[in-house]
C-alpha positions as CSV (number, residue, x, y, z in Angstrom):
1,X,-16.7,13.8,3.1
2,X,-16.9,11.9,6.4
3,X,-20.7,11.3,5.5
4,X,-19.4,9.3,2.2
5,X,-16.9,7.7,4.2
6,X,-18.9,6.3,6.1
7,X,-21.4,5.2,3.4
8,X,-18.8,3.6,1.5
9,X,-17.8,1.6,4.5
10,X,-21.7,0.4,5.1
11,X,-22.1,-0.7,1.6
12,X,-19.2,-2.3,2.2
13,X,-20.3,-5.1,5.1
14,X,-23.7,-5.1,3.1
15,X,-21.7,-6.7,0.3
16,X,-19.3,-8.7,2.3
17,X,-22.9,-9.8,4.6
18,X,-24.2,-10.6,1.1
19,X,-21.4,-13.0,0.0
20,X,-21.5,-14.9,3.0
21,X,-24.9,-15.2,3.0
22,X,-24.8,-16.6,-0.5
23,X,-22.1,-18.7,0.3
24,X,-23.1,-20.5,2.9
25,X,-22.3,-19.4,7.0
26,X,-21.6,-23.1,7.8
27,X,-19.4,-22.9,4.8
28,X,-17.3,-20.2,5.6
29,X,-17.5,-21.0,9.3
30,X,-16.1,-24.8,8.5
31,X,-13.0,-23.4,6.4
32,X,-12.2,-20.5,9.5
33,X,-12.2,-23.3,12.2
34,X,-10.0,-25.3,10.0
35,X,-7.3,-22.5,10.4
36,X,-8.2,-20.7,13.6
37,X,-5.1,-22.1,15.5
38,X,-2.7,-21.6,12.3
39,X,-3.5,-17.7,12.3
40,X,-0.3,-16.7,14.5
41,X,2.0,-18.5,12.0
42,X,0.0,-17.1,8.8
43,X,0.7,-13.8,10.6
44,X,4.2,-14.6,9.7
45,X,4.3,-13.5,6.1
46,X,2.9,-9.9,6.4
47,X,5.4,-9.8,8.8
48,X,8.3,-10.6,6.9
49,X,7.5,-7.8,4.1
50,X,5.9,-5.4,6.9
51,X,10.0,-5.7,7.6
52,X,11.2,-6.2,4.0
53,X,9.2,-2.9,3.3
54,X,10.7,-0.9,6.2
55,X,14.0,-2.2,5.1
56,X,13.2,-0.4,1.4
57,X,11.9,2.8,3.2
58,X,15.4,3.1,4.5
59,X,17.2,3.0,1.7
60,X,15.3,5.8,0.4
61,X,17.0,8.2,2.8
62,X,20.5,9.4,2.1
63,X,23.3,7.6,3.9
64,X,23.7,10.7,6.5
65,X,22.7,11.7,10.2
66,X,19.2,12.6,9.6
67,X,18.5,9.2,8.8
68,X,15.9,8.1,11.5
69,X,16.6,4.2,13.0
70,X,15.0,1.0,11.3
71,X,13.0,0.3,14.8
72,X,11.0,4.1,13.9
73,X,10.6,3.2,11.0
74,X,8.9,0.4,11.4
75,X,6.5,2.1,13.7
76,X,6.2,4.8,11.4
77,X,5.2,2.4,8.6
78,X,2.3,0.4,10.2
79,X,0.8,4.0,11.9
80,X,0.8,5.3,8.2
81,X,-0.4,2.2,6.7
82,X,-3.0,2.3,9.2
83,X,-4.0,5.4,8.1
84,X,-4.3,3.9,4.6
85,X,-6.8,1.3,5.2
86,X,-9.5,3.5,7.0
87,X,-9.5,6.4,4.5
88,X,-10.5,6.7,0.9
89,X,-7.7,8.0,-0.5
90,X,-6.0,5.3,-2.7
91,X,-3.7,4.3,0.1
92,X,-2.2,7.9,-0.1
93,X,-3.5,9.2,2.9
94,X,-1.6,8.1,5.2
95,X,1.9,8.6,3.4
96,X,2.1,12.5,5.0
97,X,1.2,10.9,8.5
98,X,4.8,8.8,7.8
99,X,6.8,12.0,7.1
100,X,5.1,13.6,10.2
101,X,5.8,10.7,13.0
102,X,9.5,11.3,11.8
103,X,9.7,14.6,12.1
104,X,11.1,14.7,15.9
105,X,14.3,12.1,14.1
106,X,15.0,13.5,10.4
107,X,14.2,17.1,8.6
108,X,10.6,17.5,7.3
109,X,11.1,18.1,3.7
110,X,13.9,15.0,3.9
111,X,11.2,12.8,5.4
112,X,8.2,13.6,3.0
113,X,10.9,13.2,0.3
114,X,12.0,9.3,1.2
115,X,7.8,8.7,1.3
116,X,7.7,9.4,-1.9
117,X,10.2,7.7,-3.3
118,X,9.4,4.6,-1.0
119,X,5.6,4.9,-2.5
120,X,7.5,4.9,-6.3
121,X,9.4,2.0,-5.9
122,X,6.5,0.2,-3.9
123,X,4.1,1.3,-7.0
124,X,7.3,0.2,-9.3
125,X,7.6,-3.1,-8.0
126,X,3.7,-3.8,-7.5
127,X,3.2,-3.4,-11.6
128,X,5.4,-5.3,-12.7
129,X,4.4,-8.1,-10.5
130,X,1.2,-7.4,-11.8
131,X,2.2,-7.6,-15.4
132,X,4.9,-10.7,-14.6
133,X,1.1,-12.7,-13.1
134,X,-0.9,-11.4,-16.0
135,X,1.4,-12.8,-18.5
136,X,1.3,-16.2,-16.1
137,X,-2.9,-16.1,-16.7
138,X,-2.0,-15.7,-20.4
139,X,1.0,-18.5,-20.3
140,X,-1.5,-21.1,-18.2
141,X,-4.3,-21.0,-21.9
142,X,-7.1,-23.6,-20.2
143,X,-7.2,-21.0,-17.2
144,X,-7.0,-17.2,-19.1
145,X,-10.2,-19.3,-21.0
146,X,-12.2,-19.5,-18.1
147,X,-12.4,-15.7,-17.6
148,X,-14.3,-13.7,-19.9
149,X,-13.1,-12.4,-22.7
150,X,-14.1,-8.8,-21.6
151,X,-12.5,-9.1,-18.2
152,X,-9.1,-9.9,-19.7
153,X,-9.3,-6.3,-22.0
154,X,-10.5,-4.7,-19.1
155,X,-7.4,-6.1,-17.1
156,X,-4.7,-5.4,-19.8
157,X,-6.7,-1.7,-20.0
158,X,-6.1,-1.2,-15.8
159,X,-2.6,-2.7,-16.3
160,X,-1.7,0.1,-19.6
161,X,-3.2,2.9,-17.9
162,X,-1.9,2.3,-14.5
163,X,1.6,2.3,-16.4
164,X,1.4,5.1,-17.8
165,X,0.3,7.0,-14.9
166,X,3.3,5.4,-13.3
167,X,5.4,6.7,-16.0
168,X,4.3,10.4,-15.5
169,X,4.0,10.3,-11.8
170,X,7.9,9.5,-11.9
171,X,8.9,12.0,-14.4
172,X,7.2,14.9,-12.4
173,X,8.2,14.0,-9.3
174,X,11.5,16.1,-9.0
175,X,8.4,19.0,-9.4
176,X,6.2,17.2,-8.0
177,X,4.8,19.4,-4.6
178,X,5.6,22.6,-6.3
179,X,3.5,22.2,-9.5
180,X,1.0,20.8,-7.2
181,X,1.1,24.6,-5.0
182,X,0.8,26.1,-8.1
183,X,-2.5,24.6,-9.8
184,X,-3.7,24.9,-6.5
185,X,-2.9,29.0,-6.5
186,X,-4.3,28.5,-10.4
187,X,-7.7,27.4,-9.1
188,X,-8.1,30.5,-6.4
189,X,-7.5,28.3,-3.3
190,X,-5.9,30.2,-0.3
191,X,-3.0,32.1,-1.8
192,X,-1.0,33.1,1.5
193,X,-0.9,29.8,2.7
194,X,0.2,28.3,-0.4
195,X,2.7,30.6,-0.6
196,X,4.1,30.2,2.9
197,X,4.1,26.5,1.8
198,X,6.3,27.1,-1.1
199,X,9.5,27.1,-0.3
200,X,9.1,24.1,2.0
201,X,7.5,22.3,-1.5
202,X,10.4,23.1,-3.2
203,X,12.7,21.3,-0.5
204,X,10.8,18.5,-1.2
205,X,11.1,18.5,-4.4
206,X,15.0,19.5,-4.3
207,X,15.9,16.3,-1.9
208,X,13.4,14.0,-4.8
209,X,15.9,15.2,-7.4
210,X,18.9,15.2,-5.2
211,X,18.5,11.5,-3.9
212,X,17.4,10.2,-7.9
213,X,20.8,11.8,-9.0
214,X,23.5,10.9,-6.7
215,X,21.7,8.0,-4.5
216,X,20.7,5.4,-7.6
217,X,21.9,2.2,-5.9
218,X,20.0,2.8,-2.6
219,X,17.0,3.0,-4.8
220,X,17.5,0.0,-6.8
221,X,17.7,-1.5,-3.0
222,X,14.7,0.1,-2.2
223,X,13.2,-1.9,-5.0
224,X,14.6,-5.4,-4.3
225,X,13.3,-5.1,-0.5
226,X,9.6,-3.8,-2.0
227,X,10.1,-6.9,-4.2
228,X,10.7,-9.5,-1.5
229,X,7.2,-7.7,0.3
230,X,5.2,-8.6,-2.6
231,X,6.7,-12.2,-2.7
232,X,5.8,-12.8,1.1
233,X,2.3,-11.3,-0.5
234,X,2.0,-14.5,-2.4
235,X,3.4,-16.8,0.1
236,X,0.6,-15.5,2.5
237,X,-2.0,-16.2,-0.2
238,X,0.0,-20.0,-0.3
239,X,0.2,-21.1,3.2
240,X,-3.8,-19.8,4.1
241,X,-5.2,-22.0,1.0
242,X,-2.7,-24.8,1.7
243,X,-4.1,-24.5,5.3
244,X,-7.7,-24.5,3.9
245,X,-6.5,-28.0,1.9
246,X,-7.6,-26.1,-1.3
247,X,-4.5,-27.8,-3.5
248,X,-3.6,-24.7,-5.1
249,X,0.1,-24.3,-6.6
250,X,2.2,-21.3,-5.8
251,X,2.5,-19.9,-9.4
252,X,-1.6,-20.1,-9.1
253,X,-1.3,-17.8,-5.8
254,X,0.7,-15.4,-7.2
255,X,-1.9,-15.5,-10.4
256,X,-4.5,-14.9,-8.2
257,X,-2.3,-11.7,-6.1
258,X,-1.6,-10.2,-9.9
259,X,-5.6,-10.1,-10.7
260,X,-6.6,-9.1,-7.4
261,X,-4.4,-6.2,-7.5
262,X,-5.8,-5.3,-10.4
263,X,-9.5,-5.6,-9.2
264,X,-8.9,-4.2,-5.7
265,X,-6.6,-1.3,-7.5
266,X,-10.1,-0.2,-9.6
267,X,-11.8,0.6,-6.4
268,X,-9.0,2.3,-4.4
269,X,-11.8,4.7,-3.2
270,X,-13.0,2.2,-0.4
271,X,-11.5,2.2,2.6
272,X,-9.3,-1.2,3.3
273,X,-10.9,-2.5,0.2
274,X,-13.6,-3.7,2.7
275,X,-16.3,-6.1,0.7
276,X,-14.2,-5.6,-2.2
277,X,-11.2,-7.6,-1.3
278,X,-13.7,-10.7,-0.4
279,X,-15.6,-10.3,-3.6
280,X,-12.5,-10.1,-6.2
281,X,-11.3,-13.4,-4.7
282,X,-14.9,-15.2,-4.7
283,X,-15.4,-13.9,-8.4
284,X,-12.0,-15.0,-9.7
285,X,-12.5,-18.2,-7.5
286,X,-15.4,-18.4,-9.5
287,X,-14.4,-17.8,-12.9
288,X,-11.0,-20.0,-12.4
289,X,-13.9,-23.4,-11.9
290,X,-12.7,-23.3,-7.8
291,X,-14.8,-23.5,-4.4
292,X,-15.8,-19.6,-4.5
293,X,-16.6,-20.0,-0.6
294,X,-12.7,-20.6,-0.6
295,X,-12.2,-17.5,-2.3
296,X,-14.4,-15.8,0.3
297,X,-12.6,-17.7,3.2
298,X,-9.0,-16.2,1.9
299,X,-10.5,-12.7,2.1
300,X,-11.8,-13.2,5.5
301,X,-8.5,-14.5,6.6
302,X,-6.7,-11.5,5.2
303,X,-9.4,-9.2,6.7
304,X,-8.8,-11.0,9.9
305,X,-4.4,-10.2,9.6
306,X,-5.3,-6.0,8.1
307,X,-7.1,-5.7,10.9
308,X,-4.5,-7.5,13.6
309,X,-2.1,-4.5,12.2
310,X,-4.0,-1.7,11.8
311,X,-4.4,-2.2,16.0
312,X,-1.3,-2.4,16.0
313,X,-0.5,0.5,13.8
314,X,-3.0,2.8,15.4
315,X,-1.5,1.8,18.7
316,X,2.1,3.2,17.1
317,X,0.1,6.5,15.5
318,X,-1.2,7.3,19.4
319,X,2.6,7.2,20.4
320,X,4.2,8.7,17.9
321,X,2.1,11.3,17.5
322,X,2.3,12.8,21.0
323,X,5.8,12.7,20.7
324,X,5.9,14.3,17.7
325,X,3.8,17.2,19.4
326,X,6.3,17.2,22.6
327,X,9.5,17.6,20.1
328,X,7.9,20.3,18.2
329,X,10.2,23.0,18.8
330,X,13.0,20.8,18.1
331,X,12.0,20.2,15.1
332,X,11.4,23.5,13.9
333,X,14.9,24.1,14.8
334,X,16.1,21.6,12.6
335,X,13.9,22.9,10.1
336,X,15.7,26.2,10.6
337,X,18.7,24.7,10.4
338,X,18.2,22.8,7.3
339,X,16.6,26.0,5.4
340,X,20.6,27.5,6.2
341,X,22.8,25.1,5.1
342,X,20.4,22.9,2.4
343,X,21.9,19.8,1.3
């Protein structure tokens, strides 16, 4: 596994060493140095829904005690998220990580449960944006034109399927962790510690179906903060092409965030989309009759802010995480506890 890893990650910088090679280095180099001394104020957006998103992840906690402060969840956020770029794992993998950093602050089985209901309005809210700039490339005809006819079936295919897997992802999540124990017992793996992991699944999946039931508004708060993060998305894309001079509207940004999702979505397997990201935005560059070396330029840019917080969230993961092992007793208290009087 780590071997693939790390051969996805090479193939990666051999693509993203290609483009810029095709490109042009004096190319790319000219558009950099032309925002070098903007990039603490373009760091401003992926702040703003860095926030927006912790805000969201909040409301997917019940209104009680357990509920851990905004401040740890923030840095419980960027060390998960951190997580997510450097594995392959569809940005899943670092979404237990989040429940564990909070298990010193808020029950286990309440803390995986807010993840995943975060992560379902986050996917909620990331489709329809997608399907809200999709129906923008078909509104704008002279641009949907420009890309090939078998890149816009193969989008609308991504965007139905992804739906749909949306659709039954959120009908099985109130059995979600259980059902997952039990193909796992199905398939011969490990039977004793499945089943000492059980009961704690079915927690889980009690405090999904709890917080869906009597918590509905907090969740349809959860989605209007996720909603504002993929806004600041676009405004990103906005202010780092109007600082490149590249005359691009904001409808056309958020155009360009819809497809990209969609392209950078297919190969969730590499880790932080590295090569990938670079290359959707030079091909639809590309296909949309712009300066592809812009395109490439954007991606760099954004490489250039992932990588400013993923120090930053690996510097929050070191913390946290010795913390977390300090507290441990604590928390299986608590765990005790909770197993007594389950809410």
């Amino acid at each position: 596994m780590k071997a693939l890893q790390i051969s996805m990650v090479a193939f990666g910088f051999l693509l993203l060493g290609y483009l810029v090679g095709q490109l042009g280095v004096d190319e790319v180099l000219h558009h950099l140095d032309a925002i070098k001394w903007m990039f603490p104020l373009l760091l401003l957006p992926s702040c703003a829904w860095h926030l927006s998103n912790t805000i969201a992840w909040n409301f997917a906690f019940p209104p009680d005690a357990f509920k851990p402060r905004l401040l740890t969840l923030f840095a419980a956020k960027l060390a998960g998220e951190a997580v997510n770029q450097l594995t392959p794992l569809a940005n899943l993998g670092g979404e237990p990580v989040k429940a564990y950093l909070l298990t010193h602050r808020t029950p286990g089985p309440r803390g995986m449960a807010s993840v995943v209901v975060d992560k379902t309005a986050q996917i909620a809210v990331g489709l329809s944006f997608t399907v809200l700039g999709l129906g923008l490339l078909f509104y704008y005809h002279d641009v949907s034109e420009l890309i090939p006819l078998e890149y816009r079936i193969l989008f609308a295919c991504l965007l139905i399927i992804s739906l749909a897997a949306f659709w039954v992802f959120y009908k099985r999540q109130e059995r979600m962790f259980t059902s997952l124990l039990k193909l796992l017992r199905s398939a011969g793996l490990r039977t004793d510690m499945i089943e000492r992991n059980m009961g704690r699944a079915a927690r889980i999946d009690t405090n999904i179906g709890t917080f869906y039931r009597t918590h509905r508004t907090r969740f349809l708060r959860a989605l209007f903060f996720q909603s504002i993060g993929w806004f600041m998305g676009t405004c990103e894309t906005y202010a780092i092409l109007w600082a490149l001079d590249a005359g691009i509207g904001f409808w056309f940004c958020f155009l360009l965030n819809a497809l990209g999702a969609v392209i950078n979505g297919l190969f969730f397997f590499m880790p932080s989309n590295i090569g990938v990201m670079e290359g959707s935005l030079v091909f639809l560059f590309s296909s949309l009759g712009l300066d592809p070396s812009l395109g490439l330029s954007l991606g760099l840019t954004r490489r250039l802010r992932r990588v400013f917080w993923i120090f930053i969230g690996w510097t929050f993961l070191s913390y946290m995480s010795r913390t977390a092992l300090q507290r441990r007793p604590a928390t299986a208290l608590t765990m005790l506890q909770e197993q007594e009087n389950p809410r």
